[in-house]
C-alpha positions in Angstrom: -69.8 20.3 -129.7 -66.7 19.4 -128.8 -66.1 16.3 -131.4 -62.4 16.0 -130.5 -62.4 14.8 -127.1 -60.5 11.7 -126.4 -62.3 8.4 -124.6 -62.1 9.1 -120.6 -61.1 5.7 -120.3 -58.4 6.0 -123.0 -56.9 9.3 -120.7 -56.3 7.0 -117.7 -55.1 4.1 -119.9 -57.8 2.2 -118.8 -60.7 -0.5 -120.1 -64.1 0.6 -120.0 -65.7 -1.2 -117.0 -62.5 -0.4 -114.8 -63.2 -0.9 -110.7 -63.4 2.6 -108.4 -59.5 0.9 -107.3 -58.2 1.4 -110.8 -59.5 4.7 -111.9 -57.7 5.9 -109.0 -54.5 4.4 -109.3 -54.2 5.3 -112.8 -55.1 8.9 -111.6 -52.5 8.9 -109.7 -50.1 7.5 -112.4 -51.3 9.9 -115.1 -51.0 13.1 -112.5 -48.0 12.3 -111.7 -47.1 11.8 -115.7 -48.1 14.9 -116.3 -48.0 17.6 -113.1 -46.7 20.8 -114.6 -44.5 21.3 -111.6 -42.9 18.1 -112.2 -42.0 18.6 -115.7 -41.4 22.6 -116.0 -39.8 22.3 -119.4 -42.6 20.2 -121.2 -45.8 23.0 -122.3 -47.9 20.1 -123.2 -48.3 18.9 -119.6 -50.5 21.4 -118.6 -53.5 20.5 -121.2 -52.4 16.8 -120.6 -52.9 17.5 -117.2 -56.3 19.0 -117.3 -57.0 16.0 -119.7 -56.6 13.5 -117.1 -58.7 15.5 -113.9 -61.5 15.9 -116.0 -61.2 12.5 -116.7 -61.1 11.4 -113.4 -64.1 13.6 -112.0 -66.4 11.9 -114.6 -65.1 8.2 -113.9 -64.7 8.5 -110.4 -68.3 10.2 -109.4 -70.9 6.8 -109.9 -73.8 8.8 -111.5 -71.4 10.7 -113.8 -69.6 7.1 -115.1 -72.9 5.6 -115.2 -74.2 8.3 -117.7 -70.7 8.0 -119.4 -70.6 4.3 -119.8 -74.2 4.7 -121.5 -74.0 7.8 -123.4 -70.3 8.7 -123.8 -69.4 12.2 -123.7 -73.1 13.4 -124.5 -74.3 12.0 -121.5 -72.1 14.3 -119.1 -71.1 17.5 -121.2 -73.7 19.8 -122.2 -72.1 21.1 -125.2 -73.0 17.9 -126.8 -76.5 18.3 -126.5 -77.7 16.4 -123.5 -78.1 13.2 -125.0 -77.8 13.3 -128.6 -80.2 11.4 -131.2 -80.1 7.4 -130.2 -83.1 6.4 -131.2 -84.5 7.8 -134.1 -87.7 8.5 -134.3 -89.7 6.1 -131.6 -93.2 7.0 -132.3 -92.2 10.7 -132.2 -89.5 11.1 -130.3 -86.4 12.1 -131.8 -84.1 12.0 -128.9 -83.9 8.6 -126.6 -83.0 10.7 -123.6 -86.2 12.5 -124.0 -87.8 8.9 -123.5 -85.7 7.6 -120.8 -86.1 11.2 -119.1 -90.0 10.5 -119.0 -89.9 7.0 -118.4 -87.2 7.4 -115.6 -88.1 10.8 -114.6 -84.2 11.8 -115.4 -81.2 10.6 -114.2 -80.7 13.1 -111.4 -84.0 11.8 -109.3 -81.7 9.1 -108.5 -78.9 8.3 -106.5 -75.8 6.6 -106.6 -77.4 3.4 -105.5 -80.3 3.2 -107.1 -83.4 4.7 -105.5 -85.0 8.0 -105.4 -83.6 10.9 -103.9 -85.5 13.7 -102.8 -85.7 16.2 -105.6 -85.7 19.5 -102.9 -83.8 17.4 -100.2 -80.4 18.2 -99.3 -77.5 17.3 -101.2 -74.2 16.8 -100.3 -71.3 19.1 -102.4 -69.1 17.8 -104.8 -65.5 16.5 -103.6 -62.5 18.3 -105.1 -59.5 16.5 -106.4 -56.6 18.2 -106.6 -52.5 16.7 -106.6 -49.7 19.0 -105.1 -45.8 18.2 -105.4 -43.6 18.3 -102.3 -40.0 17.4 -101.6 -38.9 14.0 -100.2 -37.5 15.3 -96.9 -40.9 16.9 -96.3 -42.3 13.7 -96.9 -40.2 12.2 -94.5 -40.9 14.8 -92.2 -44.0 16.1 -92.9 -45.1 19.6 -92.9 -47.5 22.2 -93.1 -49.2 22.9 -96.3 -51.9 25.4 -97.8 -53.7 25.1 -101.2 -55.8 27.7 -102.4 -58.7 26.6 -104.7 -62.1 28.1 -105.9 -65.2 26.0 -104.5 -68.8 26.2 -104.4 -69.8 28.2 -101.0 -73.1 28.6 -99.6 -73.8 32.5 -101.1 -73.3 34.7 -97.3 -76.0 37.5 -98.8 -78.8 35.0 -99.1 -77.1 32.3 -97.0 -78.6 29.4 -99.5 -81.8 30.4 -100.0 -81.6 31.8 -103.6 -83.3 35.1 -102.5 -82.5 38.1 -102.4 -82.3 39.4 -98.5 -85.4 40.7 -97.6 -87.5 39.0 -99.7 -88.2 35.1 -99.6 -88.9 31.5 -101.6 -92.6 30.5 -102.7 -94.1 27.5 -102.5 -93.9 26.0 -106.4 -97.7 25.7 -107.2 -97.2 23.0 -109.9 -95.2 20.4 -107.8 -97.2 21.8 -104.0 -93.8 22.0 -102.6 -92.7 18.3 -103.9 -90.3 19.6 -106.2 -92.0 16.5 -109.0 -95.0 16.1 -110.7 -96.7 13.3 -112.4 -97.0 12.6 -116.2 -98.6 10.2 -118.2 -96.5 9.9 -121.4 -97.2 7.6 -124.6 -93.8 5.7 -125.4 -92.8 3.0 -128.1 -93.7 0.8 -124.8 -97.6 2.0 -124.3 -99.0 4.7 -121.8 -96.8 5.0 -118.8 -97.5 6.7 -116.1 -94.4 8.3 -114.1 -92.7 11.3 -111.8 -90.0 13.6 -113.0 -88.4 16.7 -112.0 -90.9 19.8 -111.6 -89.7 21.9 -114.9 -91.2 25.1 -113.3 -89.2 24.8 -109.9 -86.7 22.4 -111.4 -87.0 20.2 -108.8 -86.8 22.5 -105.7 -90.0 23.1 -104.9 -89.6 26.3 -104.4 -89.9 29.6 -107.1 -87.6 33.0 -106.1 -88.9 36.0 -107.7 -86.4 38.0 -106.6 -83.1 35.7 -107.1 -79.9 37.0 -104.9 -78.3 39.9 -106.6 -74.7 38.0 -105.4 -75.5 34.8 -106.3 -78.5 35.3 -109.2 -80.5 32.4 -107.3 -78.5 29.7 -106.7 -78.0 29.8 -103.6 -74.0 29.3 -104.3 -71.1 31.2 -105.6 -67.8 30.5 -106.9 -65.5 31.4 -104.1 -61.4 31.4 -103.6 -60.2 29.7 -100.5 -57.2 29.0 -98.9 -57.0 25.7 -96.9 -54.1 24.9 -94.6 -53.4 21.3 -93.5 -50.7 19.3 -92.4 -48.9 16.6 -94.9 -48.2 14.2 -92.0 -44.4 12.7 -91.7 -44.0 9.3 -93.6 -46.1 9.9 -96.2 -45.7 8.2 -99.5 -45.9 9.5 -103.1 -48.9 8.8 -104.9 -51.3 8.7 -101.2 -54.3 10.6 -100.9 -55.3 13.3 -98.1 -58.7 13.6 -97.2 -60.0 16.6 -96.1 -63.6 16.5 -94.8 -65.8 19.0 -95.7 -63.5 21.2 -97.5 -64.9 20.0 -100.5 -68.2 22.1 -102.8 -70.6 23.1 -100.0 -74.1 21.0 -100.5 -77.7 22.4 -101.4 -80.7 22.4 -99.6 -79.0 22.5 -96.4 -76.7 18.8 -97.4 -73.7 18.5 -96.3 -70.4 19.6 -97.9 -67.6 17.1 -100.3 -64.5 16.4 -99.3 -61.1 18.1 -100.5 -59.0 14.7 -101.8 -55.0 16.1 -102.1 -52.7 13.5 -104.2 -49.3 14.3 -102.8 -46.8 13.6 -105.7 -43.1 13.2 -104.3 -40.0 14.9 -105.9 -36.8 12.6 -106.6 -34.1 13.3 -104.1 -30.7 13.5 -105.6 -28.9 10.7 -103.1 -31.6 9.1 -101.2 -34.5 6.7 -102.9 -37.2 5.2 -100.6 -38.7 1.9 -100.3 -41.4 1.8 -98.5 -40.1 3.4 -94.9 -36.7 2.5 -95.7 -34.1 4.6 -96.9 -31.5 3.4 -99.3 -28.2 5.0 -101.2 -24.7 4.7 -102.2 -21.5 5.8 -100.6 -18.1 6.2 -102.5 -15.0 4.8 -101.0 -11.6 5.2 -101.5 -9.3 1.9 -102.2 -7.4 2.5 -99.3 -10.3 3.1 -97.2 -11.7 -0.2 -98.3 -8.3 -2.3 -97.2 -7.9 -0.9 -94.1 -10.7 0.1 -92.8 -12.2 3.7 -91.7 -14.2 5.8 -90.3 -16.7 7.6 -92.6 -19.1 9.6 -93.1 -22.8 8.6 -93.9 -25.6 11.6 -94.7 -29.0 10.4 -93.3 -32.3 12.2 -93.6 -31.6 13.6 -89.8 -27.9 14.7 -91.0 -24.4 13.4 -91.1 -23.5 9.9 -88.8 -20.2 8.2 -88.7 -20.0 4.6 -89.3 -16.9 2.3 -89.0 -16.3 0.2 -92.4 -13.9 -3.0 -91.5 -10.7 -3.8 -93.1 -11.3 -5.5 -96.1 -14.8 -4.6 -97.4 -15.5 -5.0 -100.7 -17.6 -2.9 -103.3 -21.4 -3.7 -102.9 -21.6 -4.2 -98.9 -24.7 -3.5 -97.9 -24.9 -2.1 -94.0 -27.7 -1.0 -92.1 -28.3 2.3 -89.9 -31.4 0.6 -87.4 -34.2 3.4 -86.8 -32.8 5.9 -89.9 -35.2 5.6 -92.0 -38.6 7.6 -92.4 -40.9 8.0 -89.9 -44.5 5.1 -90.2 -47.4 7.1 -91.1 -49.2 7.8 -87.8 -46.7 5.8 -86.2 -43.3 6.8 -83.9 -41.7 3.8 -84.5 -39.2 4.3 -88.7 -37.9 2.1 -90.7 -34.1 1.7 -91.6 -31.5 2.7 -93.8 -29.2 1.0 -96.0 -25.6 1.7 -97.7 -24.4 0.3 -100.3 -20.3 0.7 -100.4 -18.7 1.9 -103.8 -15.1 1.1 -104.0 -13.6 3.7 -106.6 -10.5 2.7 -108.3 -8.4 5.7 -108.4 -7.4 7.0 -111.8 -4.9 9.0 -113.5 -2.0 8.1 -111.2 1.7 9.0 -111.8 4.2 6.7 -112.5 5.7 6.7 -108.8 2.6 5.8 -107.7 2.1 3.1 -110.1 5.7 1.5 -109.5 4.5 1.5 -105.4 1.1 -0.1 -106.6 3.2 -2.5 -108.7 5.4 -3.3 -105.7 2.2 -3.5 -103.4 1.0 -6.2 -105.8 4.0 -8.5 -106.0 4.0 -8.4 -102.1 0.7 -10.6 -102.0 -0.3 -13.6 -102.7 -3.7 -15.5 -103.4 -4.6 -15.9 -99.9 -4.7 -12.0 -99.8 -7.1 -12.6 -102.3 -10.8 -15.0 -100.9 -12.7 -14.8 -104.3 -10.0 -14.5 -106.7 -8.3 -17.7 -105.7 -11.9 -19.8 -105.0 -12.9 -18.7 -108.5 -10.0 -20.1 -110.0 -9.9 -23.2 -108.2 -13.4 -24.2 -109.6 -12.2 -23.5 -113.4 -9.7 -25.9 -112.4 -12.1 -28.2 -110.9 -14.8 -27.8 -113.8 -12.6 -26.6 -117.0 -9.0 -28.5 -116.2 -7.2 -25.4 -116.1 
C-alpha cells in the first residue's frame, strides 16, 4: 500500500470539487512547472512530473474522480486494496465496497453519466495525455512533429478476440452470453435483489480456453508507436492538440481515445508574445536618437529597416503592421511592437566629454519639451 501518496487534488493545487475547466488548466500549469525538458538541471522534476499526470488521469476521467472523491486513493489504485474497510462490520460485511459492489452491481456497470453500460458491449479506449516542449519560432510557424508513445492496441495474432488463432470464444454458461447475472444479497438495508458483473466471464460474456499466446487473453497488448502530426502555426503555449483516435484502442469492437498533446513553449531570448502580437526591445545609440536613423529591427520573418525620427526619446513604442504571428487556422497575424532604448554611452575620454560639454552649453530649454514643462509646474505648484 502505497501510504505516502499525496492528495490528487493537492498535486494540481486544487480544491476538491474542482470543474473539468480547472483540472485542466492547472494541468497545464503544473506540466509546465515541472517538464523535465524545461528544467534540465532540476532531478526532481521528473517524479514531480509523473506526480502531476497521474494526477490528472484520475481527476480528469468522470468515473475515475467519482471513485476518488468517494474513496480517495483506495477507490482507483489497487495496491490499496480495492476499497479498504469503511464500514465495519454491517451485518457481516467487513468491507463497504463489498456492499455497494452488490447493491450497485460495481462501479464499472455504469457509465459516465449514470446509467448502465453494457457489460460485453464495446468500449471506447482510454485517451492519452501527454505535453511536448517546442521552440517559439516553431510556434509561430508551426511544424511537423512526431511523439512516440506505448498504447493499448487491438492484439494483430487474435485481432481482439482473446483467443488464440485457430481456436475461438464460448458462450459464458453462467451469465447466457449477458456478461451479468442476478443476485439476491442480504444487506444492513434488507434482501435486495440486483445485477452485477458475471465473476466467471467477468463481464464479457464470453470464456477463452485457449487465451492468445501474444496477448494472454485480453485481446490487447502494450504496443510502441510513433505518431506524426503537425503543430499548426500560431499556436499558443499551454493549448491542447487533439488527436482522434490515436488514443488506447477500445474493447469489444468500441472505438479508440484520443491522443491530447499539451504544447509547452520555450522562452525566446529577444521576442515575448502576447497573444498574436510580438513585442521587444531595441537599443539605440544617443546620436541615433537626436537625429534620426535608419535601423535595424529583427522580426520573426528576419531583419526589416525602420526609420526612427529625429528626436525620439527612450520608451517609443512603434508598430511593424502584419509582423506578428500567424492566427491559428487563420492567414490573417497580428503585429509587432518596439520599444526604443536610448543607451547613454559610458566610459568616454575627456575630449569627448569637453565636446559633450560644449554641445550642452549650445542649447537651451526649448531644445528640451519635458525638461522645461516639468519645471514650469514646480514653479506653478512649489514657487520655485
Amino acid at each position: 500500500m502505497a501510504d505516502n501518496k499525496r492528495d490528487y487534488y493537492e498535486v494540481l493545487g486544487l480544491q476538491k470539487g474542482a470543474s473539468e475547466d480547472e483540472i485542466k488548466k492547472a494541468f497545464k500549469k503544473k506540466a509546465r512547472e515541472f517538464h523535465p525538458d524545461l528544467h534540465p538541471d532540476d532531478p526532481t522534476c521528473e517524479e514531480k512530473f509523473k506526480e502531476v499526470n497521474e494526477a490528472y488521469e484520475v481527476l480528469s476521467n468522470p468515473e475515475k474522480k467519482q471513485r476518488y472523491d468517494q474513496f480517495g486513493h483506495a477507490g482507483v489504485d489497487p495496491s490499496y486494496g480495492g476499497g479498504g474497510d469503511f464500514g465495519g462490520g454491517f451485518g457481516g460485511f467487513g468491507d463497504m465496497g463489498d456492499i455497494l459492489e452488490n447493491i450497485f452491481g460495481g462501479f464499472g456497470g455504469f457509465s459516465s453519466g449514470g446509467t448502465r453500460a453494457s457489460a460485453n458491449g464495446p468500449r471506447r479506449g482510454a485517451d492519452i495525455n501527454e505535453s511536448i516542449v517546442i521552440d517559439f519560432m516553431d510556434a509561430c510557424k508551426g511544424k511537423k512533429q512526431e511523439i512516440k508513445l506505448n498504447r493499448m492496441a487491438t492484439c494483430d495474432s487474435c485481432n481482439g478476440s482473446g483467443a488464440e488463432p485457430g481456436t475461438s470464444a464460448e458462450t459464458c454458461p453462467d451469465c447466457q452470453g449477458r456478461g451479468q447475472v442476478k443476485v439476491t444479497q442480504r444487506t444492513p438495508f434488507g434482501a435486495i435483489s440486483s445485477t452485477k458483473v458475471c465473476p466467471k466471464c467477468a463481464g464479457k460474456g464470453k470464456l477463452v480456453k485457449t487465451p492468445c499466446s501474444k496477448c494472454r487473453g485480453a485481446g490487447r497488448i502494450r504496443t510502441p508507436k510513433t505518431i506524426n502530426f503537425d503543430i499548426p502555426a500560431g499556436i499558443a503555449d499551454g493549448q491542447t492538440i487533439r488527436l482522434s483516435g490515436q488514443g488506447d484502442s477500445g474493447t469489444n469492437g468500441g472505438p479508440a481515445g484520443d491522443l491530447n498533446v499539451t504544447v509547452n513553449v520555450r522562452n525566446h531570448p529577444i521576442f515575448t508574445r502576447e497573444g498574436y502580437d510580438i513585442h521587444c526591445e531595441i537599443p539605440v545609440t544617443y546620436t541615433q536618437a537626436v537625429l534620426g536613423d535608419e535601423i535595424t529591427v529583427p522580426t520573426i520573418d528576419g531583419q526589416v529597416k525602420y526609420n526612427i525620427s529625429e528626436g525620439t526619446q527612450t520608451g517609443t513604442v512603434f508598430r511593424l503592421k502584419g509582423k506578428g504571428v500567424q492566427k491559428l487556422h487563420r492567414s490573417d497575424r497580428g503585429n509587432q511592437y518596439v520599444k526604443v532604448t536610448v543607451e547613454v554611452p559610458k566610459n568616454l575620454t575627456k575630449k569627448q566629454k569637453e565636446l559633450l560639454k560644449e554641445f550642452e552649453d549650445s542649447l537651451n530649454e526649448k531644445n528640451y519639451a519635458k525638461r522645461q514643462s516639468f519645471f514650469e509646474k514646480l514653479k506653478e505648484k512649489f514657487d520655485f
